[in-house]
C-alpha positions in Angstrom: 0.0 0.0 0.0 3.1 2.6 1.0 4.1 1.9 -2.8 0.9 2.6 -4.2 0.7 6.1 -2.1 3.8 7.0 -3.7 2.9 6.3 -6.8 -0.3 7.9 -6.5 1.5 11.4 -4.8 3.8 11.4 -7.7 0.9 11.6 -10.2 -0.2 14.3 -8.8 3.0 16.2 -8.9 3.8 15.8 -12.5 0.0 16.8 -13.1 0.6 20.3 -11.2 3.8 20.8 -13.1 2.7 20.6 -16.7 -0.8 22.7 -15.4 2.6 26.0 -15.1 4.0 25.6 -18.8 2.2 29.1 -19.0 1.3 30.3 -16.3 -1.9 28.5 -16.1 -3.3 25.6 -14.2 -5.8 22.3 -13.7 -3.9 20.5 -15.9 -4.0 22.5 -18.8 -1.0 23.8 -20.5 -1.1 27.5 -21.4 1.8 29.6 -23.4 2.0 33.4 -24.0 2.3 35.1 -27.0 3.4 38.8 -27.3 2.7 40.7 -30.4 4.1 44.0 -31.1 4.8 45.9 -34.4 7.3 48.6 -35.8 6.4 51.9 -37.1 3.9 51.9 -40.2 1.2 49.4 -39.7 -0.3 47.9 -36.6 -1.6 44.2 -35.6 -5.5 44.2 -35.5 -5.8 40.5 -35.3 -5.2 39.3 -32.5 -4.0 43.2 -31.3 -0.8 43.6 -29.5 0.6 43.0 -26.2 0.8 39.6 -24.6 -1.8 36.8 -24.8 -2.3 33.6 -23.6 -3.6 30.7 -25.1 -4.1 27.1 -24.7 -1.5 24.7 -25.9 -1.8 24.0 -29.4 -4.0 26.6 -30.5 -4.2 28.3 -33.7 -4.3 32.1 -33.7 -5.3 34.1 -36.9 -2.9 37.1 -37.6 -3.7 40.5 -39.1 -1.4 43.2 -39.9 -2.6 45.9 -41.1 0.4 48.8 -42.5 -0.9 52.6 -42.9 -1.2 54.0 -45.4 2.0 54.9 -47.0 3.6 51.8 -45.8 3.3 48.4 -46.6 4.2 45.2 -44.7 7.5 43.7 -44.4 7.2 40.3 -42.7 7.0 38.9 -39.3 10.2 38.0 -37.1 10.9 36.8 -34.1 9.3 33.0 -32.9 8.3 32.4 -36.5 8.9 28.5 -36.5 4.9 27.9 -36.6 3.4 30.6 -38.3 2.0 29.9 -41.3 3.4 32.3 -43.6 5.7 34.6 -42.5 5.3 36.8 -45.2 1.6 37.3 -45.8 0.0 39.8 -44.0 -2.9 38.1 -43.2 -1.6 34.2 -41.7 -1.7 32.0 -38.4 0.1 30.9 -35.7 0.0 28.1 -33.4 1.2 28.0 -30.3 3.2 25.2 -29.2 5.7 27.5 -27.1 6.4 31.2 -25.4 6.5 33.1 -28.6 7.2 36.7 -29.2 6.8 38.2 -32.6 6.9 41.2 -34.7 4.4 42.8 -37.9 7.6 44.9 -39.9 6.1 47.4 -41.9 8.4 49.7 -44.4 7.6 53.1 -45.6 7.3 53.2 -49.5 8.2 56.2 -51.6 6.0 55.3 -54.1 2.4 55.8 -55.0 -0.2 56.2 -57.6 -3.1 59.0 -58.2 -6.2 58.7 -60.3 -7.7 61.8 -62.0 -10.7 62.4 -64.4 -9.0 60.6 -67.5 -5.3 61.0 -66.1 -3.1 58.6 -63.7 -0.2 59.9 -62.3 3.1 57.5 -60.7 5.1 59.3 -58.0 8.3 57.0 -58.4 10.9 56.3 -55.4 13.2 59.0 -56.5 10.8 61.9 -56.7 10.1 62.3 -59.8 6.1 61.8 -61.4 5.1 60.3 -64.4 1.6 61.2 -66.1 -0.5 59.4 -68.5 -3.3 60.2 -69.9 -5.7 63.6 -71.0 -3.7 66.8 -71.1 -5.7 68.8 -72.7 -5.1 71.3 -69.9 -1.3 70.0 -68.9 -2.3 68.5 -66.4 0.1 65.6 -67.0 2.8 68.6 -67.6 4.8 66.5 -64.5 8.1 65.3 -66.3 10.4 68.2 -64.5 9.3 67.9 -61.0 11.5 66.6 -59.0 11.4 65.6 -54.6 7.8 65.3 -54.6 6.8 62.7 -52.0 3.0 62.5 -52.5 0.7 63.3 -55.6 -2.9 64.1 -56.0 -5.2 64.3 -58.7 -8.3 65.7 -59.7 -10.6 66.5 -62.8 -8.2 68.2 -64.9 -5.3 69.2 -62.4 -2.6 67.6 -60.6 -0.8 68.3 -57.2 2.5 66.9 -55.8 4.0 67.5 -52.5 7.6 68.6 -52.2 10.2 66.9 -49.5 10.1 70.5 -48.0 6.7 70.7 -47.5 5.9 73.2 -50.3 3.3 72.2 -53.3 3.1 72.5 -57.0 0.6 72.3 -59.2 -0.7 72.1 -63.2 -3.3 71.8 -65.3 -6.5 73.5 -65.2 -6.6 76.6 -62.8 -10.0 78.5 -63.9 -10.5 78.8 -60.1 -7.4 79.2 -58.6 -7.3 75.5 -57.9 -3.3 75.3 -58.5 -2.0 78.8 -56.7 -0.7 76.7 -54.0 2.7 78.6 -54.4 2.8 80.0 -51.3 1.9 76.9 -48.8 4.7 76.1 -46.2 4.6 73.4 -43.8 2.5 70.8 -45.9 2.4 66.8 -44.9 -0.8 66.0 -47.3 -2.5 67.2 -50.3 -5.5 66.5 -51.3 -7.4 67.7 -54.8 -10.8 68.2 -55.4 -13.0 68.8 -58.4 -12.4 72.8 -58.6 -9.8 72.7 -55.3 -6.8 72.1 -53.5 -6.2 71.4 -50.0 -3.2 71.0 -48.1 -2.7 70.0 -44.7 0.0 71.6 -42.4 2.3 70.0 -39.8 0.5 71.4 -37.1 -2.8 69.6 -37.5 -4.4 72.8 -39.4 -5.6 73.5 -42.8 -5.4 75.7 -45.6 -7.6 75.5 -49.3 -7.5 77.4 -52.7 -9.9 77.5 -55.7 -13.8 77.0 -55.9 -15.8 78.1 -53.2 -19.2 78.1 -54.4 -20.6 75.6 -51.6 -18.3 76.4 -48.8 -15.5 73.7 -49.4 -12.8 76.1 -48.8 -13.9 76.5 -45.0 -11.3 74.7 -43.3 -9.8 77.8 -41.7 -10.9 76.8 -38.4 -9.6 72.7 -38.2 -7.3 71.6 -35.8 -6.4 68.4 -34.6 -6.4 66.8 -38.5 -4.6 63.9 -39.7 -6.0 63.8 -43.2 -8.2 65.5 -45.3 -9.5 64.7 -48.6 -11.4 66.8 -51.3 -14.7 65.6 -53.5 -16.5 67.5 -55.6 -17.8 70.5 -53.9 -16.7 69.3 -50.1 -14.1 68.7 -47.9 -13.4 65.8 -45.3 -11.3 66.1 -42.7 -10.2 63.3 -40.0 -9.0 64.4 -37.1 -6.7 63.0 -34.5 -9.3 61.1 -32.3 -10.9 59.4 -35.3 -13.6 61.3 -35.8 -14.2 63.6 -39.2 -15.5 66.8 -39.7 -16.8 68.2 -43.3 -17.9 71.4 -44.9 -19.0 72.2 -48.4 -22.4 70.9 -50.1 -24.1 67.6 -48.6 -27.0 67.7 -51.4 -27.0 63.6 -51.0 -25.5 63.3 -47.9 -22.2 63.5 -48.5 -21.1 65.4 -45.2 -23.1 63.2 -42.8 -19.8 62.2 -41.3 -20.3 63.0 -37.6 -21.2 59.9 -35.9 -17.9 58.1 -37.3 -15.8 56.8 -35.0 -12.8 54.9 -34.1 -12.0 56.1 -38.5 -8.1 55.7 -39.6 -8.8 57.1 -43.6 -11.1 58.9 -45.4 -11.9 59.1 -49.1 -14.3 61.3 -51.0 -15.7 60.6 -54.7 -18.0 62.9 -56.3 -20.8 62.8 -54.6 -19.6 59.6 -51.5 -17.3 59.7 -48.8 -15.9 56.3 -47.8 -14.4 55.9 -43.8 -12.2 53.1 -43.1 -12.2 52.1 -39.6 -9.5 50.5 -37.4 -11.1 47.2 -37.3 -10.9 47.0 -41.4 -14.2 47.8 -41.9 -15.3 50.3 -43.4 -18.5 52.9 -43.8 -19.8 54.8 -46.4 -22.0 58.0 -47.1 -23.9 59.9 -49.9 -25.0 59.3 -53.3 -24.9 55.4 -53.6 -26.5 55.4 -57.3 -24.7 51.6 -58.8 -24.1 50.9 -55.5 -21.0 52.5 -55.2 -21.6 52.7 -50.7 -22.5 49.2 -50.5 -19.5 48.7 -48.1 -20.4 47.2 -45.3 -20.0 43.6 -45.8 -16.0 44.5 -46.0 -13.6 43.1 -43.6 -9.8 43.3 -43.5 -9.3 46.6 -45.3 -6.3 48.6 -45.8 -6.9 51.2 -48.0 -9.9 52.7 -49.6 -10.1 54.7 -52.8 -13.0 56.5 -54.2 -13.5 57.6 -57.7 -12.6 61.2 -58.9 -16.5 62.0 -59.5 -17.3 58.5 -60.6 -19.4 55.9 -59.5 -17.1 53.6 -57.2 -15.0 52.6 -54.6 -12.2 49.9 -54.2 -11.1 48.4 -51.3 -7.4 46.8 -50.6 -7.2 44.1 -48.5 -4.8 43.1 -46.1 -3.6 40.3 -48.2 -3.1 42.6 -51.3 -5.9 41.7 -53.4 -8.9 43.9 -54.0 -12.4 45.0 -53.9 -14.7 47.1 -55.6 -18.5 48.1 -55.7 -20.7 50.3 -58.6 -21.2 51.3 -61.4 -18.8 49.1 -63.5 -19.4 50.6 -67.2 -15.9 50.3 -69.0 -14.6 47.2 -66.6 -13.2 49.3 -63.9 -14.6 47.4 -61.0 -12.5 44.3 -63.1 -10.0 44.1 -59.7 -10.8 40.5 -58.8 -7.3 38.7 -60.1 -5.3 41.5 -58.8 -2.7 40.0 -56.0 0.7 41.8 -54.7 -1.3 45.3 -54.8 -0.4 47.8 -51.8 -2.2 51.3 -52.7 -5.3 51.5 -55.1 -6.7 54.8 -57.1 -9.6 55.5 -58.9 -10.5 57.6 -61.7 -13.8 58.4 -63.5 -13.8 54.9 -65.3 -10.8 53.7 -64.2 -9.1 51.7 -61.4 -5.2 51.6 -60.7 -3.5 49.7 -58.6 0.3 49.5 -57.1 1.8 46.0 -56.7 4.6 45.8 -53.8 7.7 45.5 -57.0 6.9 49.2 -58.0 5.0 47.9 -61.3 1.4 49.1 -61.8 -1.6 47.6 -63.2 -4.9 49.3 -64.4 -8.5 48.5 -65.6 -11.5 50.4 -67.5 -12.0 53.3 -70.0 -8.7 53.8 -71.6 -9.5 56.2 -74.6 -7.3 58.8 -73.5 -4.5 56.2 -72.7 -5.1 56.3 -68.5 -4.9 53.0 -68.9 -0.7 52.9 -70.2 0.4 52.1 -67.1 2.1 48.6 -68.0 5.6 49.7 -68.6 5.5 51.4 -65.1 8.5 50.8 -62.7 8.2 53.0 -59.8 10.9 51.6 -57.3 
């Protein structure tokens, strides 16, 4: 009987040790996993900081970069993810593990106008395809620009030292953006231009028929974007603000929270939120805010006064919903893309290599995009 007791006592023991692999205990065997991220991008799926999870458990991943950033890999206790360089993979954990979402800034980008596309490549220079009936694909000599926009019939790039140029089409003042100082976004509307300053403030030139230009008194915003006769801004809490007309509802932005981008097309403004979701207000004529089934966004690009919106997701491909005319809702095989752009009938996309793909109307040659190489 003395044996037996023995026996019995040492059961127990071994029981109560593998019960703190973790942490945990009763038996079950528990590991933590801590999940951080470096600058450009953040972890939505699971979040970050340190979890803990059952032995052998499977935990879906989801980095999501910022915009202006795309993601890297993940490092660290890699040995059971599932891919460690897909955005969007698992892990299962059958250890402590500690890992970490790398994101890396890219210098590169596209822009979308009325029948134009514009490619800011890594270097700072811009290339232009498309209409230029009134120059505004008259891009070839600028040089450290770090962000384009484009609009009907003008185009906007950002310099390195925070000052902005501007071409084409300037019947309302749209490009006399000469003076602007301190500029960290631009953003081009139909008949206007906005920029926004390093201190959270904004300034706007051109068309002011329905009030667009009222940004005077903004503080506090992280981005703005310009439709057709309005202005979005989104501020630092992740809420948005708007002025300008709201004849379909455009500007009914003020319950959005917890919003991490904003996009405006003609008539629609599009929110992204910071669980990849995203929200959408205003004319929705084809569809073009029938958003809300969409999970694991990225990005979000409405059309310059068109009819839709596309959506990248996390694992690079891409969405879109409206009107679909000349084939420019066609994103469905698109993989490797990391920034998206949309014109009047036409949809451009950004691929991780610096290359650049495009669908819909192409008669003014928006479409030439093929021999692109923006890196």
């Amino acid at each position: 009987m003395k044996g037996i007791s023995i026996f019995f006592i040492t059961v127990a023991l071994v029981a109560g040790m593998v019960g703190c692999a973790g942490g945990g205990g009763g038996g079950v065997i528990e590991y933590y996993l801590t999940i951080s991220s470096t600058d450009g991008g953040n972890v939505t799926t699971p979040g970050e900081g340190t979890f803990t999870y059952d032995a052998g458990t499977v935990v879906s991943l989801n980095a999501n970069p910022d915009t202006g950033y795309r993601f890297l890999g993940w490092t660290g206790d890699v040995s059971t993810v599932g891919n460690v360089n897909a955005s969007q993979t698992i892990i299962t954990t059958n250890g402590n593990y500690s890992i970490t979402a790398n994101f890396e800034k890219v210098n590169y980008m596209v822009a979308a106008g009325l029948y134009h596309t514009v490619g800011l490549k890594s270097n700072g220079r811009v290339v232009a395809v498309g209409r230029n009936d009134e120059g505004q694909c008259n891009v070839g000599d600028w040089t450290g620009i770090t962000q384009v926009a484009a609009a009907h019939y003008h185009t906007v790039g950002l310099k390195s030292a925070g000052t902005v140029v501007a071409v084409g089409w300037n019947d309302y003042g749209e490009c006399n953006v000469g003076g602007w100082t301190n500029i960290t976004q631009v953003a081009a509307g139909v008949h206007h231009t906005v920029g926004l300053k390093s201190d959270g403030t904004v300034v706007a030139v051109g068309a002011d028929y329905s009030g667009q230009c009222n940004v005077g008194g903004w503080t506090n915003i992280t981005q703005v974007a310009a439709g057709a006769e309005y202005t979005i801004g989104l501020m630092s809490d992740g809420t948005v603000v708007a002025v300008g007309a709201n004849s379909v509802g455009q500007c009914n932005v003020t319950g959005w929270t917890e919003i991490t981008q904003v996009a405006t097309g003609g008539w629609h403004t599009v929110g992204l939120k910071s669980d990849g979701t995203v929200v959408a207000v205003g004319d929705n004529e084809d569809g073009r805010c029938n958003v809300g089934g969409w999970t694991n966004i990225t990005q979000l690009a409405a059309a310059t006064s068109g009819c839709h919106t596309t959506g990248l997701m996390s694992d690079g491909t891409v969405v879109a919903v409206g009107r679909n005319n000349e084939g420019q809702c066609g994103v469905g095989g698109w993989i490797d893309i990391i920034q998206v752009a949309g014109g009047l009938y036409h949809t451009v996309g950004l691929k991780s290599n610096g290359t650049v793909v495009a669908v819909g109307s192409n008669g003014d040659g928006q479409c030439n995009v093929t021999g692109w190489d923006l890196n």
